[in-house]
C-alpha positions in Angstrom: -91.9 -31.2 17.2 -91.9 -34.6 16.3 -92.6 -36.2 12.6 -96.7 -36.2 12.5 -96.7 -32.8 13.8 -94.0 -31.9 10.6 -96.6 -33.7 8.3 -99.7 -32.5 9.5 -98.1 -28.7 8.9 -97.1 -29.4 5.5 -99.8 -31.4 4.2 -103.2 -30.2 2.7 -106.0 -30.4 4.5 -104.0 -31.0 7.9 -104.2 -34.7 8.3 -102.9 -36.0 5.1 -105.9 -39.0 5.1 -108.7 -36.5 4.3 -109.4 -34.8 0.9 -111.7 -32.3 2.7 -109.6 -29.4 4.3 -110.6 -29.0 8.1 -111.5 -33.0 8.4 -110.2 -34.4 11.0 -109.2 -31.8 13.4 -110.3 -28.7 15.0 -110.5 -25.7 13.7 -107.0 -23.2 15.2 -106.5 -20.2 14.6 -103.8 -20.7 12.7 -105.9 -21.8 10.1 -106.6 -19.9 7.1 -110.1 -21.5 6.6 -112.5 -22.4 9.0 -115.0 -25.1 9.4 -114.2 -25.5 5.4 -115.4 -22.0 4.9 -113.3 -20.0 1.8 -113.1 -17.6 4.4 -109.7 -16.0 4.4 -108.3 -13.6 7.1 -105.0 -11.9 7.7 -104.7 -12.4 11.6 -104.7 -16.3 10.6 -102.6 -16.0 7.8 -99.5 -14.0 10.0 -100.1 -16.7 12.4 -99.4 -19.5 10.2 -96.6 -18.1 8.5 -95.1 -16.9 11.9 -95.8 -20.8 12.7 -94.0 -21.8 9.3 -91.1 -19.2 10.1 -90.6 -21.2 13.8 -91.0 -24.6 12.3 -88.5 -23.1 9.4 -85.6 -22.1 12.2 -86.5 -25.3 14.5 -85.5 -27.3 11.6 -82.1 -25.2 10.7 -81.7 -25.7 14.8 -81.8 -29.7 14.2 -79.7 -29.1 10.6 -76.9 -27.2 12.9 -76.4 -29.7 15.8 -77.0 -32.9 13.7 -74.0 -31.0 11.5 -71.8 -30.9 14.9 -72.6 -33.9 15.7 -71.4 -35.1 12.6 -68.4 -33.5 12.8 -67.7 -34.8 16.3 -68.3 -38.7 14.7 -65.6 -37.9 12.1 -63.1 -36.1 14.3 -63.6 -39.3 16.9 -63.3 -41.5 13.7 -60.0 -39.6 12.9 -58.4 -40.0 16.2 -59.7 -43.7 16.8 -57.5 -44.5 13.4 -55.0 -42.8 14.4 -55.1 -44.5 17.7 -55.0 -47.7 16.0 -52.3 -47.3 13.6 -50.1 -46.3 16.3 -51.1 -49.0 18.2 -50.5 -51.4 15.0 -46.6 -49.6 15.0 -46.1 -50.0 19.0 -46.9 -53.8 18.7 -44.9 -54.4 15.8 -42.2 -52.7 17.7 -42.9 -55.2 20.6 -42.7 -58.1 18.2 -39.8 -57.3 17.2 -37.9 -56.4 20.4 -39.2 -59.8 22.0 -37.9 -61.1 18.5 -34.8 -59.5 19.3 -34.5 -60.7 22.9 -35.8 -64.8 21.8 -32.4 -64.7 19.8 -30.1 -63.0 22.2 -31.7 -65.6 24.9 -30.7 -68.4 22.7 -27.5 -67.9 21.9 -27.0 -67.3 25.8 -28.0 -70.3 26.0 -25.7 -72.0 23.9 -23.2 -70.2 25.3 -23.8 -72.0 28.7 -24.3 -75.2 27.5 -20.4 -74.9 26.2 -18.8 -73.1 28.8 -21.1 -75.8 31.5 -19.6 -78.9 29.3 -16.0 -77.0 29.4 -16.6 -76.8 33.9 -17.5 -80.4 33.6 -14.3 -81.5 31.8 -12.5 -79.3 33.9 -13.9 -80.5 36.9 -13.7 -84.3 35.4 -9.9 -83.7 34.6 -8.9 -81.8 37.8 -10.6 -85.2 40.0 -8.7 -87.5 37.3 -5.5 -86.0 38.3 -6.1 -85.6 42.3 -7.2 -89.6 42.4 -3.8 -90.1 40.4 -1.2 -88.0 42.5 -3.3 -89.7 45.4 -3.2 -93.6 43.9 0.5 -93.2 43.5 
């Protein structure tokens, strides 16, 4: 039942424009007057309350699921924060392991640099001394 249909049940008269009751519309049995008559009759009054009872649990039907539904957006909500604040920890772990491994590169570096100037003057030294034992 969509929105009109809501406010054309719940309004006076039927169509919520019109100030005479019955305007508008046919006649249905669900009606307690007819044709703008006083008339009233019990048949049409069970019917419209039996109509107001559907209506009534229709709407409670809506109430329920839109209330799941709700409660599937928040428990979603929950894990997607979750989600992201672990995902916040695991990077900053990251950082700081390639933080870690930046340093540890460097100083390997350095560490080559000195022990590849040491092989040079090794190597510089050992030639040094073969061209002097051979010159002699």
């Amino acid at each position: 039942m969509d929105v009109r249909a809501l406010k054309t049940l719940y309004t006076p008269g039927g169509s919520g424009s019109s100030s005479v009751p019955g305007a508008g519309r046919p006649a249905s049995p669900a009606s307690p007057t007819t044709e703008g008559v006083g008339v009233f009759s019990v048949e049409a009054f069970a019917l419209r309350v039996q109509a107001l009872v559907s209506d009534d649990r229709a709407l409670m039907e809506r109430l329920i699921r839109f209330a799941q539904a709700h409660d599937l957006l928040k428990k979603n909500a929950e894990r997607a924060q979750k989600l992201a604040q672990e995902s916040n920890a695991a990077l900053e772990t990251y950082q700081r392991q390639v933080r870690t491994l930046e340093e540890n590169l460097a100083q390997a570096d350095g560490w080559y640099v000195t022990l590849s100037f040491f092989l040079f003057l090794f190597s510089f030294f050992f030639w040094l001394r073969c061209f002097m034992v051979l010159g002699r």
